[in-house]
Structures are given as structure tokens and as C-alpha cells.
N, C-alpha and C positions, 0 to 999 in steps of 0.2 A: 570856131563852131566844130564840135564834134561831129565825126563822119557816124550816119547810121549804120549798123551793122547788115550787114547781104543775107537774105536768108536761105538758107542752104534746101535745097530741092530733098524732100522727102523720100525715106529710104523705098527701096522696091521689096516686097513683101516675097518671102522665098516662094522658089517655084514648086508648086504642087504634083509629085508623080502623078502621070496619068494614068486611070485605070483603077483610082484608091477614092475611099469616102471618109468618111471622118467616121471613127470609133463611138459606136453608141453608147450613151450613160449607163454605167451598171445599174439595176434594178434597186429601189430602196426595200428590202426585206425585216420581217420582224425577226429580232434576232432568237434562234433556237434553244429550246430547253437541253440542256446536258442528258442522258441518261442516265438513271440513278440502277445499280444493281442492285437486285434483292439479297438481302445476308442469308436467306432460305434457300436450300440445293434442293431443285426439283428433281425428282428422280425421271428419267425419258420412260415415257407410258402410261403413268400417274397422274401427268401434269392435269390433263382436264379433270379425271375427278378429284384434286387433289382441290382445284382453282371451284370448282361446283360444292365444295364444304367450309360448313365455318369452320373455326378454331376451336378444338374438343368436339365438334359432330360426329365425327370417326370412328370416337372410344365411347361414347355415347351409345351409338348406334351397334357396334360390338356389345354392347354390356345390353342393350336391348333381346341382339339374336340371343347372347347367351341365354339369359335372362330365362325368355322364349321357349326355347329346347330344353332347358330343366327344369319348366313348370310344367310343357308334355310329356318327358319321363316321367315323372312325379304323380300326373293325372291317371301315365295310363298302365304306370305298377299298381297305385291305388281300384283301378278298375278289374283288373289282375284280380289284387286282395279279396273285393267284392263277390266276384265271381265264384272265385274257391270255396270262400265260407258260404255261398249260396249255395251250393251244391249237397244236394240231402244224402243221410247215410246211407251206403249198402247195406240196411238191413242194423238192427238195434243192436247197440253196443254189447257184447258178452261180455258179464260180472265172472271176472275169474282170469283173464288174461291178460298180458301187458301192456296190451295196446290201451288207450286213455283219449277220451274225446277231446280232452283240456289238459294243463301242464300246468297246477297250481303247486308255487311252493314256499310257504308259508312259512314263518321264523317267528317263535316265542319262548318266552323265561318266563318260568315264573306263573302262578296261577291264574291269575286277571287275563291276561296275555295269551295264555294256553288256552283256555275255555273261550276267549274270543276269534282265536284262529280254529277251534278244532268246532266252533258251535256248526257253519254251515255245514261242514262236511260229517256231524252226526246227523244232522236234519237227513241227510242224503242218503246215509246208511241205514238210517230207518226205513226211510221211503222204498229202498232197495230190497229190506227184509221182506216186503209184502207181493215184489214183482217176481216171473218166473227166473230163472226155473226153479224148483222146487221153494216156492211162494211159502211164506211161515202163516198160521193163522194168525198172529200178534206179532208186533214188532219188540224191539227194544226199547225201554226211558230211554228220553235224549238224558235224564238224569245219570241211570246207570253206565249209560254207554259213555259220557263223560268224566264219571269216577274211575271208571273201568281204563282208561285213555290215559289219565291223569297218573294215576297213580303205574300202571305201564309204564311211562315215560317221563317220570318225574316233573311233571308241567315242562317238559323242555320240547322242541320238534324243531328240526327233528332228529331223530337220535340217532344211533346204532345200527339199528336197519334200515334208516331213512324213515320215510313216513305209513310204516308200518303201525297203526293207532294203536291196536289191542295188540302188539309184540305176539302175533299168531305165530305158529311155526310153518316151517317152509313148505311151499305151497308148489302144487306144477304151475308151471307157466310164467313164475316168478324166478330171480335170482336168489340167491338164500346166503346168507350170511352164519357164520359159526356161535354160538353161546357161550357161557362163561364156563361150561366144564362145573356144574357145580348140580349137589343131589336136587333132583325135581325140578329142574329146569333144561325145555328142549336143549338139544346139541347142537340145530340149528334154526335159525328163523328166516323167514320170507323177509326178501328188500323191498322196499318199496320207492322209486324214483319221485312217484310224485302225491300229493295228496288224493289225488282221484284211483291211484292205485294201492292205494293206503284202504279206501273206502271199499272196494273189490276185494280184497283180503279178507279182510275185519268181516264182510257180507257173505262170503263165499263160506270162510270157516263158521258162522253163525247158522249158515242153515242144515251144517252136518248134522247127524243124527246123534252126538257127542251130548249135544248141546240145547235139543229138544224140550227140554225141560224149562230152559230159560225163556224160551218167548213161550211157554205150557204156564208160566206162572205172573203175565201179564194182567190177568184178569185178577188176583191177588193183590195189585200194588207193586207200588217201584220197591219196598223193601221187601217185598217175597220176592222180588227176582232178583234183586242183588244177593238173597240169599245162595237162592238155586242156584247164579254165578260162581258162587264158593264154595258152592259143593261139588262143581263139574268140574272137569278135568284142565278144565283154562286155568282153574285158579293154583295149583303148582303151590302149593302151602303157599304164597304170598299175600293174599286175600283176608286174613287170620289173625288178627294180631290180640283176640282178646277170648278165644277159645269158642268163640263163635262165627260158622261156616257165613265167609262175604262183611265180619266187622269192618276190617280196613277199607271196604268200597262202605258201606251204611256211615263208618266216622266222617268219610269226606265228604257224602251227599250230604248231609245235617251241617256239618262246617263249613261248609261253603253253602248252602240253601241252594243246590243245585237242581232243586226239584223245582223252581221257579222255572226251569224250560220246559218243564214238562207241561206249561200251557203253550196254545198254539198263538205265535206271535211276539213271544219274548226276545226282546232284545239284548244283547250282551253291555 
């Protein structure tokens, strides 16, 4: 009979320093997000309004100020412009001087071309022959004063002395340009800068007493005064080409049917 085995007295559990507790469980925590850096450098100072704008608000809103500020310069040169031109004359322009209320400068070849830039500004030479000072009792045809222009200038403008219409001779108050040196033709003529000083010339040398005769034979018809053109002392033998005083201004009124401005309201 096998002996049972003895059962051995159970161990003694170590002793416990006194004064000590057992270590608490560490806490179970969710575990932390990493932090991610941004690939964008904030500049230090910027950051809050940098963090307060979308992406392109910035340049957006630059391109608004700008925007802004050069449509108030723009308003208030425009108000500027307004002003000036509102401003009434000191007193009515003098026919005769350089000064020009306008700065027109007009470019034509050619007949069609010529008669349609020179047509306003004969209206206006007319209108002119009738104001002071020294007021004519008749004016000039827009006919004659347009043959008379043309053939001046070979339908060209503007020419030689600028816009000089009728090639008058120099004038005070004008510049004056030199002549061709050739028999019966001034030595020098009046410049003309613009066509509104062209219109002053041409007005100022028509109401001499030279030339009296020409707006004396208005009440005759446009050919009695292109006549009496070629017989006065503007005409310089060039007027002449058929042994009759003023044929070359009568050939061009008739060839071109220039006397169709001589109603009121024709258009070129």
C-alpha cells in the first residue's frame, strides 16, 4: 500500500513594508491626436487677420480699394472738366487775335474732303462778316468763300500756313510765314494754328476797306461777287485764267455746283 503523500504547509505571503499602499491603476485615456503643422508660415502680427480671411479675399479686397480710389480720381477730374467749361467768357471772343475759343484741326485731299471740312467753318466766317466790329452789310456766298478756299489751297488743309483758308497775308496778332518770292504774290502770309484762327484771318482781312466791294456786290448774286473778288487786290492774277476778272473761282462754283450751299441747311 502506497504511503500518501504529506502535504507541505503553505508558503507565507512576503511581508509588506509598513507605511506603503498599493500603487493605483493608471487611468484608461483616449489616446491623443498627433499635431499636424501647417505648410503655411504665418508671419507674427498677421496671424489673426491672416486666420479672419478666406483664400484670395486679400487681393480681392486690394483690387476693390484700388478699384475705389481711381474711380474717385476719375469722378472728381471729371467734375474739374465740368466746371471749367461751365465757366462763361470774360467778355466776347475778338475776331482778329490768337487766342481761339476751340482747337479744331481738320485734314482733307482732295475736293469732296475739302468742301466737307471747310463747309462749317465758312458758315462761321459768314456769320462773322455780319458781327462787330466794323459789321459788313452783306456777307460772303458760302459758294464763293468756298471756291475762293479751294482753289487757295488746292483742296488740301492744311497747307503752308496752316489753316490759313483765303492764304490772306500776314496779319498782327498772327505768326506769319514767308511766300514763294514770286511776281504778285505776298512775301509773307499769316499762320494759322487752328481752323478757328484760320476763320479770324479770312473775317478780319474781309472787312478791310480793300475789299468792300465784295460783300457791296451781294445783293448782285454769287457771280457778281466772285467777280468783284477778282478784281480786288486778293486776287494777285491767280483768279484769271480765261481773261475774265474771278473766271477761276466762277469755273469752280459751276463745276462743283457749289452754290447748292448757298441754301440754308445744306448738307456736304
Amino acid at each position: 500500500m502506497n504511503a500518501r503523500p504529506r502535504s507541505q504547509p503553505p508558503r507565507p505571503l512576503p511581508a509588506r513594508p509598513t507605511g506603503t499602499h498599493p500603487a493605483a491603476p493608471r487611468p484608461i485615456t483616449a489616446p491623443q491626436r498627433a499635431a499636424v503643422s501647417s505648410p503655411t508660415t504665418i508671419i507674427p502680427g498677421v496671424a489673426r487677420v491672416y486666420d479672419r480671411l478666406r483664400p484670395g479675399q486679400g487681393e480681392r479686397r486690394r483690387r476693390v480699394r484700388l478699384a475705389l480710389i481711381c474711380g474717385g480720381v476719375a469722378a472728381l477730374l471729371f467734375i474739374v472738366f465740368l466746371t471749367v467749361r461751365a465757366q462763361p467768357w470774360r467778355g466776347a471772343p475778338h475776331v482778329g487775335t490768337v487766342a481761339a475759343t476751340t482747337a479744331s484741326r481738320p485734314t482733307a485731299y482732295g475736293e469732296h474732303d475739302f468742301v466737307c471740312a471747310a463747309l462749317p467753318f465758312a458758315r462761321l466766317a459768314q456769320a462773322e462778316m455780319l458781327t462787330a466790329p466794323n459789321a459788313q452789310p452783306y456777307p460772303w456766298y458760302l459758294s464763293v468763300l468756298l471756291a475762293q478756299w479751294g482753289v487757295e489751297g488746292h483742296w488740301t488743309t492744311p497747307g503752308a500756313a496752316g489753316y490759313n483758308w483765303g492764304n490772306a497775308t500776314a496779319l498782327a496778332g498772327y505768326p506769319a510765314v514767308p511766300g514763294q518770292r514770286q511776281p504778285g504774290i505776298p512775301t509773307t502770309f499769316a499762320y494759322a494754328a487752328t481752323a478757328e484762327q484760320g476763320v479770324a484771318i479770312a473775317v478780319t482781312t474781309s472787312k478791310s476797306d480793300a475789299y468792300a466791294t465784295i460783300a457791296a456786290a451781294y445783293p448782285a448774286g454769287r457771280d457778281a461777287q466772285a467777280t468783284a473778288l477778282g478784281q480786288s487786290a486778293w486776287d494777285a492774277n491767280h483768279y484769271t485764267d480765261s481773261g475774265h476778272p474771278g473766271s477761276a473761282l466762277l469755273d469752280t462754283m459751276h463745276s462743283y455746283h457749289l452754290d447748292r450751299f448757298d441754301n440754308a441747311g445744306t448738307t456736304c
